[in-house]
mmCIF file of the C-alpha atoms, coordinates in Angstrom:
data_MODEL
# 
_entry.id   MODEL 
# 
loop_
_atom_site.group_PDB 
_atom_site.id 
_atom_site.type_symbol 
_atom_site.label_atom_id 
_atom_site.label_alt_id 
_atom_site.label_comp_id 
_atom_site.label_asym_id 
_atom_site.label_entity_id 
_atom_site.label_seq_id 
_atom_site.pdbx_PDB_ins_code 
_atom_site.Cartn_x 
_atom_site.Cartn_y 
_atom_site.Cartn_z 
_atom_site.occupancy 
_atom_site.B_iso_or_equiv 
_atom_site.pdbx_formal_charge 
_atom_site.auth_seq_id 
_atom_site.auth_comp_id 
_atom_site.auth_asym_id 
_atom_site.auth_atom_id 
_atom_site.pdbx_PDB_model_num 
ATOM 1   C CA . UNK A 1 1   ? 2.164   -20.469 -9.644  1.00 0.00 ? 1   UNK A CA 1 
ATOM 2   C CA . UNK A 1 2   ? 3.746   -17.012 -10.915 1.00 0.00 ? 2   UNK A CA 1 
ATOM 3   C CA . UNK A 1 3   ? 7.416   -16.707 -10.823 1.00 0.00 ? 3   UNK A CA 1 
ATOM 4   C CA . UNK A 1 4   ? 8.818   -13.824 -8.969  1.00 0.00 ? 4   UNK A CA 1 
ATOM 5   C CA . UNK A 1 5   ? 10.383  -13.104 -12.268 1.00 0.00 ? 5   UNK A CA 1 
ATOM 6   C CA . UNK A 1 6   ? 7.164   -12.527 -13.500 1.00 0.00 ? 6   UNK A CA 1 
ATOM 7   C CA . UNK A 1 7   ? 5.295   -10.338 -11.571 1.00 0.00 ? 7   UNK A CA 1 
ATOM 8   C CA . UNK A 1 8   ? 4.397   -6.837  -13.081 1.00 0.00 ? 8   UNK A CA 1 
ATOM 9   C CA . UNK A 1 9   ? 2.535   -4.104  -11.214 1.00 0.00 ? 9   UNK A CA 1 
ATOM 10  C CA . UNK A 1 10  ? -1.008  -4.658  -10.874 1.00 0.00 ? 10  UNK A CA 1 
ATOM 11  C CA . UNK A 1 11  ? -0.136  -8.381  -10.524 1.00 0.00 ? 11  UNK A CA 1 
ATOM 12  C CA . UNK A 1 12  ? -2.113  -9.663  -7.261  1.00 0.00 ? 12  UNK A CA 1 
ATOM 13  C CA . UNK A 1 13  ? -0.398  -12.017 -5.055  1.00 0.00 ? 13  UNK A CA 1 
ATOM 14  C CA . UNK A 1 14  ? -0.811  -14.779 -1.950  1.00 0.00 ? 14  UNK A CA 1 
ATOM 15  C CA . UNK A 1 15  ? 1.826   -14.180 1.069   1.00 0.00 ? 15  UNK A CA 1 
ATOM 16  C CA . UNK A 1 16  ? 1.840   -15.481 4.574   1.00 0.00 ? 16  UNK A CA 1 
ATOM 17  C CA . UNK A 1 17  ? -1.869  -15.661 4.166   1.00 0.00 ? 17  UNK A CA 1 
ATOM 18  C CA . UNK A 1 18  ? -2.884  -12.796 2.987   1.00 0.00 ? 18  UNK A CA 1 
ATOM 19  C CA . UNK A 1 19  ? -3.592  -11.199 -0.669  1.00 0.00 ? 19  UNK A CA 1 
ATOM 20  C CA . UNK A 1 20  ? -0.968  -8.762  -1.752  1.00 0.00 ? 20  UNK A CA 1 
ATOM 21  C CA . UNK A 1 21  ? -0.907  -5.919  -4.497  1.00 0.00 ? 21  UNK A CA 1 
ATOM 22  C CA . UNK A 1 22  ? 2.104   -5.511  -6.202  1.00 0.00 ? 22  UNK A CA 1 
ATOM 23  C CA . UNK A 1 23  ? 2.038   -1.721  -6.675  1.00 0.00 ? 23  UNK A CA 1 
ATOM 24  C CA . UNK A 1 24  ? 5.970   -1.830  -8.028  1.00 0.00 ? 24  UNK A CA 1 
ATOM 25  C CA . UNK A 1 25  ? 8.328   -4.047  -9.405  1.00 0.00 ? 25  UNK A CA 1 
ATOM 26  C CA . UNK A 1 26  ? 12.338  -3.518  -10.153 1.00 0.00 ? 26  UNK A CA 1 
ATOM 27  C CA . UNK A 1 27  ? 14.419  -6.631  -11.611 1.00 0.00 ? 27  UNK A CA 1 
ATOM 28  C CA . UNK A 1 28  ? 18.408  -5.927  -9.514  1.00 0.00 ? 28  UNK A CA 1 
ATOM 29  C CA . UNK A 1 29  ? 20.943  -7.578  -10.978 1.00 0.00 ? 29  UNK A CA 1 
ATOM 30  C CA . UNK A 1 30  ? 24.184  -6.121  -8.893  1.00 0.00 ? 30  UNK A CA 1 
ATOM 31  C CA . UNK A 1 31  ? 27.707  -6.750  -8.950  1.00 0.00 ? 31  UNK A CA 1 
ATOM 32  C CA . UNK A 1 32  ? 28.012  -9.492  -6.970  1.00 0.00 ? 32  UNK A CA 1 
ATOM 33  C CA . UNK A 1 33  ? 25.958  -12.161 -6.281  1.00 0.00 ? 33  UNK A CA 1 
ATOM 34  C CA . UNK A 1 34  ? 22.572  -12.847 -7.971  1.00 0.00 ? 34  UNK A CA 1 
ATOM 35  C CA . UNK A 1 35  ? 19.832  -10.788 -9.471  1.00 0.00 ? 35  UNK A CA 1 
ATOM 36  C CA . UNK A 1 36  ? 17.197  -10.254 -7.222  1.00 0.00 ? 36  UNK A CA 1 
ATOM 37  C CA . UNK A 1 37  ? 13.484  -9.171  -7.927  1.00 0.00 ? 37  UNK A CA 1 
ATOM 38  C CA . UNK A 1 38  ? 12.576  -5.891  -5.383  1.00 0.00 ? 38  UNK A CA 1 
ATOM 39  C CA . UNK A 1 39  ? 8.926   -5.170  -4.654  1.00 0.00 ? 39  UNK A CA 1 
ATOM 40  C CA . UNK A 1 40  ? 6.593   -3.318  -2.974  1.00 0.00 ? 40  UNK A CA 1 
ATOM 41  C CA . UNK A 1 41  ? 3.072   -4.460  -1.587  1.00 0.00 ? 41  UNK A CA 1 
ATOM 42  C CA . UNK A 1 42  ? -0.287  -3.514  -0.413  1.00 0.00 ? 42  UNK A CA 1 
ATOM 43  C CA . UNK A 1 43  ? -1.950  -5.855  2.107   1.00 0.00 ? 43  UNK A CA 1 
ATOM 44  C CA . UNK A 1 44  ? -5.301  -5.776  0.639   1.00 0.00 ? 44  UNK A CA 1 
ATOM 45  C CA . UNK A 1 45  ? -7.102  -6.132  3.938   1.00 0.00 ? 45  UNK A CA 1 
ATOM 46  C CA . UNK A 1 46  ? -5.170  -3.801  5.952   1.00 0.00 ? 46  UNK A CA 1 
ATOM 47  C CA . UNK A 1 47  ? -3.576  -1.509  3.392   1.00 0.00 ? 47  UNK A CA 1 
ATOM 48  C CA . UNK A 1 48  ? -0.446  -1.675  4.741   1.00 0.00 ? 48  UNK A CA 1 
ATOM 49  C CA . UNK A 1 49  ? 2.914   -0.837  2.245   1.00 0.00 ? 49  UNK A CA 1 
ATOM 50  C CA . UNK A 1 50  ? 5.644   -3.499  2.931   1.00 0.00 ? 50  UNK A CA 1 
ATOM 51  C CA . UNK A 1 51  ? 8.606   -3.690  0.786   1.00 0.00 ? 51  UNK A CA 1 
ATOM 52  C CA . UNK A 1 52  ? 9.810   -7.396  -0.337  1.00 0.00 ? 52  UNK A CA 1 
ATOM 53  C CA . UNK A 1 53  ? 12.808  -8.795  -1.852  1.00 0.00 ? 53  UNK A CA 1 
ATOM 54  C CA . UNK A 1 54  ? 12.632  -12.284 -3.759  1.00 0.00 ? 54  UNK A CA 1 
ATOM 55  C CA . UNK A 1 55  ? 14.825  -14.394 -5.795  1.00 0.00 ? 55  UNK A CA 1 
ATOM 56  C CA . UNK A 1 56  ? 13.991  -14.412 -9.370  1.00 0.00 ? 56  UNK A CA 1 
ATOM 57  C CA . UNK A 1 57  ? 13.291  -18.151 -9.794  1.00 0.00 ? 57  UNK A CA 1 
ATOM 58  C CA . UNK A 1 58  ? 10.657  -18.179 -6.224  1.00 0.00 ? 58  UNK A CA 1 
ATOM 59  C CA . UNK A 1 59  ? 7.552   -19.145 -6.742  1.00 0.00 ? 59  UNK A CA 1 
ATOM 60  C CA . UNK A 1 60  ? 4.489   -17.355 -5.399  1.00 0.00 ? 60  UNK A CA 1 
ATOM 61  C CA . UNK A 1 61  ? 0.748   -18.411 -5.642  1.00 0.00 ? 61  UNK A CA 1 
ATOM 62  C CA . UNK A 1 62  ? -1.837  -15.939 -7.123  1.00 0.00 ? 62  UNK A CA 1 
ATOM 63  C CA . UNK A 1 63  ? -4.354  -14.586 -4.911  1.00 0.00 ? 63  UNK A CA 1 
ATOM 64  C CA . UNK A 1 64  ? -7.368  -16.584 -5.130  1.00 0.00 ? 64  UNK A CA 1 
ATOM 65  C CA . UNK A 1 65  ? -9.691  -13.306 -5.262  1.00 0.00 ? 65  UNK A CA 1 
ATOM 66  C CA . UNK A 1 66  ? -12.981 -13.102 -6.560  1.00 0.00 ? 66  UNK A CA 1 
ATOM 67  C CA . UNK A 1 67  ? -14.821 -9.701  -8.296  1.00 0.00 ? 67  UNK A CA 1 
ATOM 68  C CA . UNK A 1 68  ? -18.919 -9.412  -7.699  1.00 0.00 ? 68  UNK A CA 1 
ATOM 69  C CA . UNK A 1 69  ? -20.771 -6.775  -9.622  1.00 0.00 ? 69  UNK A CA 1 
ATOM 70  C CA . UNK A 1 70  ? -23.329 -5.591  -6.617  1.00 0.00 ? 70  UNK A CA 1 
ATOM 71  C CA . UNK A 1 71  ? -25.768 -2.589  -5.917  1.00 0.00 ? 71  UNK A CA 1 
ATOM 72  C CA . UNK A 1 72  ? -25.941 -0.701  -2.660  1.00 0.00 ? 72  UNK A CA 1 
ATOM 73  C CA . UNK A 1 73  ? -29.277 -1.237  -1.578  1.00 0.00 ? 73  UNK A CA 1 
ATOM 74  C CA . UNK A 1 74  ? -29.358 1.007   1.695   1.00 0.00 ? 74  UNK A CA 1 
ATOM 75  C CA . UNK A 1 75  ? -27.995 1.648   5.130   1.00 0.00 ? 75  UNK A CA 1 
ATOM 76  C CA . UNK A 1 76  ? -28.646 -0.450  7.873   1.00 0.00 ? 76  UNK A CA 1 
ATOM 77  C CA . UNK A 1 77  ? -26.542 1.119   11.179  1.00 0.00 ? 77  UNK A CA 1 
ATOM 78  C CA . UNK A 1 78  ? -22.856 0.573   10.469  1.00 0.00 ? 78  UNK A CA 1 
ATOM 79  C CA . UNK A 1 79  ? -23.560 -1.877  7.524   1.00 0.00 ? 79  UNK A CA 1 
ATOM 80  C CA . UNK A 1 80  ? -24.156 -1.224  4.019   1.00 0.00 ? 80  UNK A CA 1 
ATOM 81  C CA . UNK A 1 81  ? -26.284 -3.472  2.292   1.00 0.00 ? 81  UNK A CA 1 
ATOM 82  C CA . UNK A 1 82  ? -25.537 -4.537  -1.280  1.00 0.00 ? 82  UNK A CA 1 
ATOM 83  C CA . UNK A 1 83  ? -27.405 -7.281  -3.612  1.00 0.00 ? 83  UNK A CA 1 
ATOM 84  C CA . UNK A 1 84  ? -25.300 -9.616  -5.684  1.00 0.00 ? 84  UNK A CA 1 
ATOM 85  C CA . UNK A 1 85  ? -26.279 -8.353  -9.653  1.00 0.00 ? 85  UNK A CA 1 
ATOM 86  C CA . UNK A 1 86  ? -26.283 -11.920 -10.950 1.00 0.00 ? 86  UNK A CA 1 
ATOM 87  C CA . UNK A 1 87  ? -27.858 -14.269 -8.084  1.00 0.00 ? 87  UNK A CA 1 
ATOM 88  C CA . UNK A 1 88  ? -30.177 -10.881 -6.493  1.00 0.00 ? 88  UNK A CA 1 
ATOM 89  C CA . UNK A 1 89  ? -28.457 -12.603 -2.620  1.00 0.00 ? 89  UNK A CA 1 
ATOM 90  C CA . UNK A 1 90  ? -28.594 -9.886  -0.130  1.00 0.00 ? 90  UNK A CA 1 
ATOM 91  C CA . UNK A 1 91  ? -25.040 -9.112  1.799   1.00 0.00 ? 91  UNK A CA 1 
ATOM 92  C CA . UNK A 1 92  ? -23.779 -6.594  4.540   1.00 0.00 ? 92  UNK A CA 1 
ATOM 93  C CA . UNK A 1 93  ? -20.238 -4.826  4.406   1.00 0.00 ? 93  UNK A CA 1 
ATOM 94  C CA . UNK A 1 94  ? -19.094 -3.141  7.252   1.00 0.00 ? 94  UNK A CA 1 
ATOM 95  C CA . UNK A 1 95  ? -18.353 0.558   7.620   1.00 0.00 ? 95  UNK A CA 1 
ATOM 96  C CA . UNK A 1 96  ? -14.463 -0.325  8.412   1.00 0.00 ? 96  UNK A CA 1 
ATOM 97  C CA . UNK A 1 97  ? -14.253 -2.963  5.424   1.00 0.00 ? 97  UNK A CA 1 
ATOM 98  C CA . UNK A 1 98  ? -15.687 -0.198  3.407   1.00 0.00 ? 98  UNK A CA 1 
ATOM 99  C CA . UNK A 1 99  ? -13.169 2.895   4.440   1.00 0.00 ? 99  UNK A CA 1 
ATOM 100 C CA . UNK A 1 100 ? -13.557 5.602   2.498   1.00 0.00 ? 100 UNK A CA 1 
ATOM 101 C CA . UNK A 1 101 ? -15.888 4.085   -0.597  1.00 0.00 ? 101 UNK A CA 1 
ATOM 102 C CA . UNK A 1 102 ? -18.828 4.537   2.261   1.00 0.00 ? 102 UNK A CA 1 
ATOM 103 C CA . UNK A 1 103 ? -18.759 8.521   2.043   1.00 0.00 ? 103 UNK A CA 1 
ATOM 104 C CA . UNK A 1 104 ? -19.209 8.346   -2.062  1.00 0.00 ? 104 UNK A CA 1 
ATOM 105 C CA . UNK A 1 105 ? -22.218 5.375   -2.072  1.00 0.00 ? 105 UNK A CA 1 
ATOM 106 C CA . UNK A 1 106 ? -26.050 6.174   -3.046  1.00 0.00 ? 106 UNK A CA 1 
ATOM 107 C CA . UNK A 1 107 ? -28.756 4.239   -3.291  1.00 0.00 ? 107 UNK A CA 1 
ATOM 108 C CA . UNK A 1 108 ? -29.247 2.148   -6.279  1.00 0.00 ? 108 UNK A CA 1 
ATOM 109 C CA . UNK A 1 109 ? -25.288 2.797   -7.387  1.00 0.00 ? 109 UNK A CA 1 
ATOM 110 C CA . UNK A 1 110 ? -23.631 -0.328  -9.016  1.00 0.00 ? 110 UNK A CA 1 
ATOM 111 C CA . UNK A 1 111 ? -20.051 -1.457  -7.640  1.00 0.00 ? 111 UNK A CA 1 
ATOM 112 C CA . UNK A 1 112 ? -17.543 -3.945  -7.914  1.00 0.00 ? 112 UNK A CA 1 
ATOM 113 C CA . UNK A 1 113 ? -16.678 -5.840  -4.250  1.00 0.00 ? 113 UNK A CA 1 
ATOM 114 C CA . UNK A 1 114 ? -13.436 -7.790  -4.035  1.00 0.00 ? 114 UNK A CA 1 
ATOM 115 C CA . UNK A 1 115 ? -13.681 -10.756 -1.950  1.00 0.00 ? 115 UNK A CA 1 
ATOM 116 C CA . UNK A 1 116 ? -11.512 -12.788 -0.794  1.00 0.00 ? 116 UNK A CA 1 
ATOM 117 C CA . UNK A 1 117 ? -12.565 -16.416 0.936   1.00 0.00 ? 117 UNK A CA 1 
ATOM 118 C CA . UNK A 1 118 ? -15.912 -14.978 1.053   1.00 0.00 ? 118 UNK A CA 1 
ATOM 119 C CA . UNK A 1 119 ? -14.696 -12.299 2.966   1.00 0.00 ? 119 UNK A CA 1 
ATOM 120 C CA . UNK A 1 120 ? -14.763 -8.447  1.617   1.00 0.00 ? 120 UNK A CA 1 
ATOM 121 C CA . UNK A 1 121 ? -11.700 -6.895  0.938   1.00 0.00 ? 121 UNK A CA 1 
ATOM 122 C CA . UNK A 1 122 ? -12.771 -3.948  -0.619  1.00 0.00 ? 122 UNK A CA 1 
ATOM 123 C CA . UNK A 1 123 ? -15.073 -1.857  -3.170  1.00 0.00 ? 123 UNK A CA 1 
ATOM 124 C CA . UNK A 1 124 ? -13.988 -0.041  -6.463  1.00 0.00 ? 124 UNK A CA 1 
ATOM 125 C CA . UNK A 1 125 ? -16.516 2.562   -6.491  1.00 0.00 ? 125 UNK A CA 1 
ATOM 126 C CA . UNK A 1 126 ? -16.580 4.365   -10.377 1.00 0.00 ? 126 UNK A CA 1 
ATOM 127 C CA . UNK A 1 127 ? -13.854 7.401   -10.913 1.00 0.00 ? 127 UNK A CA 1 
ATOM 128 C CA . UNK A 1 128 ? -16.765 10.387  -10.659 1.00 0.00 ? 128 UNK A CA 1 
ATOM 129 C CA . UNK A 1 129 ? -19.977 9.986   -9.208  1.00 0.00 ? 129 UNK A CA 1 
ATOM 130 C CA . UNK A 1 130 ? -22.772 13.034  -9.486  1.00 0.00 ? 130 UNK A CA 1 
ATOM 131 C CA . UNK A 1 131 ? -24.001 14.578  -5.789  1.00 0.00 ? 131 UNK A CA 1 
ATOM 132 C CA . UNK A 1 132 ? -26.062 17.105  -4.802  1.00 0.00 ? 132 UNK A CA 1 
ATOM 133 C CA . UNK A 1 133 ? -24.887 19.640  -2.235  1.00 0.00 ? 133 UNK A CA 1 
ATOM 134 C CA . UNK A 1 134 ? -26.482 19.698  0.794   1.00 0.00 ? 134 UNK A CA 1 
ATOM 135 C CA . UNK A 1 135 ? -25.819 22.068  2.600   1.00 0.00 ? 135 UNK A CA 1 
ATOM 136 C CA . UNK A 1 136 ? -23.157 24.978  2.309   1.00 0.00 ? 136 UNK A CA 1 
ATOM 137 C CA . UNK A 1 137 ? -22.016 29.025  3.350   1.00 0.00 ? 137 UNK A CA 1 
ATOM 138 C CA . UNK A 1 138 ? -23.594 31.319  0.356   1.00 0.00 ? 138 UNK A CA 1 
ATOM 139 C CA . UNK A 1 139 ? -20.303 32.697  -1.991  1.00 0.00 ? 139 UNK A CA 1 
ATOM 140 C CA . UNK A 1 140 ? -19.810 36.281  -0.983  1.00 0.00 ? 140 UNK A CA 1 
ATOM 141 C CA . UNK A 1 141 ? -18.803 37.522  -4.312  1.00 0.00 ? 141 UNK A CA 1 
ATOM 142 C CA . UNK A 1 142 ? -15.090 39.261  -4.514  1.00 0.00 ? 142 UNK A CA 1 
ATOM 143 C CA . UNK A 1 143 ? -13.889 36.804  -1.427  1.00 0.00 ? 143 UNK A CA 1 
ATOM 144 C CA . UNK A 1 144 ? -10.859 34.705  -3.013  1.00 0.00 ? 144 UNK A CA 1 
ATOM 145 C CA . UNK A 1 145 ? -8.652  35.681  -0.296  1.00 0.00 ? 145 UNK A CA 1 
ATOM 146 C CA . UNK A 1 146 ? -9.414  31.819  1.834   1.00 0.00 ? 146 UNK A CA 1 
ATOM 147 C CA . UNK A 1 147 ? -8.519  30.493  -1.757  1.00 0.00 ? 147 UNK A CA 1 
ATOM 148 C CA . UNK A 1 148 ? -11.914 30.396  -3.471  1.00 0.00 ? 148 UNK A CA 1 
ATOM 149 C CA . UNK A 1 149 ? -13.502 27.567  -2.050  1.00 0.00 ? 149 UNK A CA 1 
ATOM 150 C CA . UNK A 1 150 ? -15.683 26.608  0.669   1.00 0.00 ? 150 UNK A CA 1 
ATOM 151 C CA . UNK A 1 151 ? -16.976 23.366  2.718   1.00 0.00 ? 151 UNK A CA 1 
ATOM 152 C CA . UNK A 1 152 ? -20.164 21.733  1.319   1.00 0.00 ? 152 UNK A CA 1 
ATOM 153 C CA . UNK A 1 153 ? -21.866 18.292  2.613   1.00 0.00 ? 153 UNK A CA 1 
ATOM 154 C CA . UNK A 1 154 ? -23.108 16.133  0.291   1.00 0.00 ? 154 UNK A CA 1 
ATOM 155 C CA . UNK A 1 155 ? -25.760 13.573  -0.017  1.00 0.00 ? 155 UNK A CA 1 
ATOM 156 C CA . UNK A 1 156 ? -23.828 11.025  1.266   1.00 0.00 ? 156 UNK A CA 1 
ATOM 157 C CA . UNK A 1 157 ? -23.015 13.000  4.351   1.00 0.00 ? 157 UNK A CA 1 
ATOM 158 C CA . UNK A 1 158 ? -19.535 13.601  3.096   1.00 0.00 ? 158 UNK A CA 1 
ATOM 159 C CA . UNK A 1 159 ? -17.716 16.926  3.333   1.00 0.00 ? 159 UNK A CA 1 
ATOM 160 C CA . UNK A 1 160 ? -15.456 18.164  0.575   1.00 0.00 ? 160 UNK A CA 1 
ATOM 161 C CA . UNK A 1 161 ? -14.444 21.536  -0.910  1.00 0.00 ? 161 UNK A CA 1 
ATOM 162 C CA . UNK A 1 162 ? -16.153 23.269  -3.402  1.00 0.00 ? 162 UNK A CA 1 
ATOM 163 C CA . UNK A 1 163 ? -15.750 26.751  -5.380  1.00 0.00 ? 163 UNK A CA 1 
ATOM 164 C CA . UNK A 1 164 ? -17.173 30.076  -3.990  1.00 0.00 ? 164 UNK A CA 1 
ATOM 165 C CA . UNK A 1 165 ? -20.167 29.171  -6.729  1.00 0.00 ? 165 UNK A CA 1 
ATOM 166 C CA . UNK A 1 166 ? -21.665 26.244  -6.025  1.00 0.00 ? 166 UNK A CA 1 
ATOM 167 C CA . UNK A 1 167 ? -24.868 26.849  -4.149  1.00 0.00 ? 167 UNK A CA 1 
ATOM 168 C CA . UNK A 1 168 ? -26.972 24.118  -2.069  1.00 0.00 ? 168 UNK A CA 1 
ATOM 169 C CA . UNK A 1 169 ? -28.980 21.795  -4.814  1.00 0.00 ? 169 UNK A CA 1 
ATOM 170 C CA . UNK A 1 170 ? -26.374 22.027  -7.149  1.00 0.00 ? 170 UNK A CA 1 
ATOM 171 C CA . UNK A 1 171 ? -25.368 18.352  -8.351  1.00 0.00 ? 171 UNK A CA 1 
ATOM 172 C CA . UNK A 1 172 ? -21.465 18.309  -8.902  1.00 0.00 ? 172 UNK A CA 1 
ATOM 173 C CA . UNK A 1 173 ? -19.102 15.234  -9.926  1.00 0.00 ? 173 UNK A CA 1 
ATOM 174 C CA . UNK A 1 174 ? -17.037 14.247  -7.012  1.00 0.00 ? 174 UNK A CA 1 
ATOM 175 C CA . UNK A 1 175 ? -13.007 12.366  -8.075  1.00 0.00 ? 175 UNK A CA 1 
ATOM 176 C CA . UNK A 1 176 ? -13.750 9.243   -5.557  1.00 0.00 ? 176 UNK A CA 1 
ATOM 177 C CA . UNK A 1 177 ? -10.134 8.076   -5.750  1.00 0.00 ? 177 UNK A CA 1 
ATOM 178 C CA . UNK A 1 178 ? -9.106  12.254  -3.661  1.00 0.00 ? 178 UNK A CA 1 
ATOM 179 C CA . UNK A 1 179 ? -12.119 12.947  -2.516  1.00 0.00 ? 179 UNK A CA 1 
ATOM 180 C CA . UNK A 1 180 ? -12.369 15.985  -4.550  1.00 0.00 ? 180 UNK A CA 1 
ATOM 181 C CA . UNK A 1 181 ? -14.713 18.316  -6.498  1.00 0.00 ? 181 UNK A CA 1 
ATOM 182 C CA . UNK A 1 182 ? -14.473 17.856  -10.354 1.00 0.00 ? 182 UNK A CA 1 
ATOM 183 C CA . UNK A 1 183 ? -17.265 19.768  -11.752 1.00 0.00 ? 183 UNK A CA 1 
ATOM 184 C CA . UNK A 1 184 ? -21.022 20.620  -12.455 1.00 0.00 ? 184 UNK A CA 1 
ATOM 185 C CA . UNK A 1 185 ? -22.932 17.629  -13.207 1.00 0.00 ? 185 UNK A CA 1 
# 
């Protein structure tokens, strides 16, 4: 059991069922009356913010969450299939448990899945991954007036902006936390 006292961002809690984030943290002592421990939380299966207020001496169970090092394998309709690294068992995600890890997965890529009750929760992909472009509009040298960039699909099928240089082939490093373009690979 953690005490409410205790909790720190980062910190990963049980509530009502359901694994929690704590994504901030502010002990309140006020005037009158008690302290009181202020919070806010991420549902980590629907990603919804909610903000709580606890006493400082509640107790709250830790999140009984698991972490599994696994490889995207391929892409079977709307699931992704990944192999567990240590026991080589085959599993599918869904596109929706997924969300927006999907558009940033190759082949052969190694991940860590968060599961919780056997059930996934969610991926952490790495920070950068390296992507070839696709498909994009040539640069029309001396046109920075739109801002100096330009749509480009990747190999993954996602779309992000790119700079007025960056030609079809070119691999670049893609931020998978925005969703934006980093650099040349």
């Amino acid at each position: 059991m953690i005490l409410s006292n205790d909790l720190r961002p980062g910190n990963k809690i049980e509530l009502d069922g359901a694994p929690y984030l704590v994504m901030e943290y502010q002990h309140h002592k006020p005037g009158k009356g008690g302290a009181m421990v202020r919070t806010k939380l991420r549902n980590l299966r629907t990603g919804a913010l909610i903000d709580r207020t606890f006493r400082p001496d509640e107790k709250l169970s830790p999140a009984s969450l698991e972490e599994r090092r696994a490889q995207f394998l391929y892409r079977q309709g709307d699931d992704y299939i990944f192999m567990d690294i240590k026991t080589y068992e085959q599993f599918g995600v869904t596109e929706t448990q997924l969300g927006k890890a999907g558009a940033y997965l190759k082949e052969e890529m190694e991940v860590m899945i968060l599961f919780y009750h056997e059930e996934v929760i969610g991926v952490d992909l790495p920070i950068a991954v390296e992507l070839t472009v696709l498909e994009t509009e040539p640069g029309v040298r001396g046109d920075t007036v739109s801002g100096g960039s330009k749509p480009a699909k990747l190999e993954t099928g996602a779309v992000i902006q790119v700079p007025l240089f960056i030609e079809v082939g070119t691999r670049i490093r893609v931020d998978t936390r925005t969703g934006t373009y980093i650099g040349r690979a």
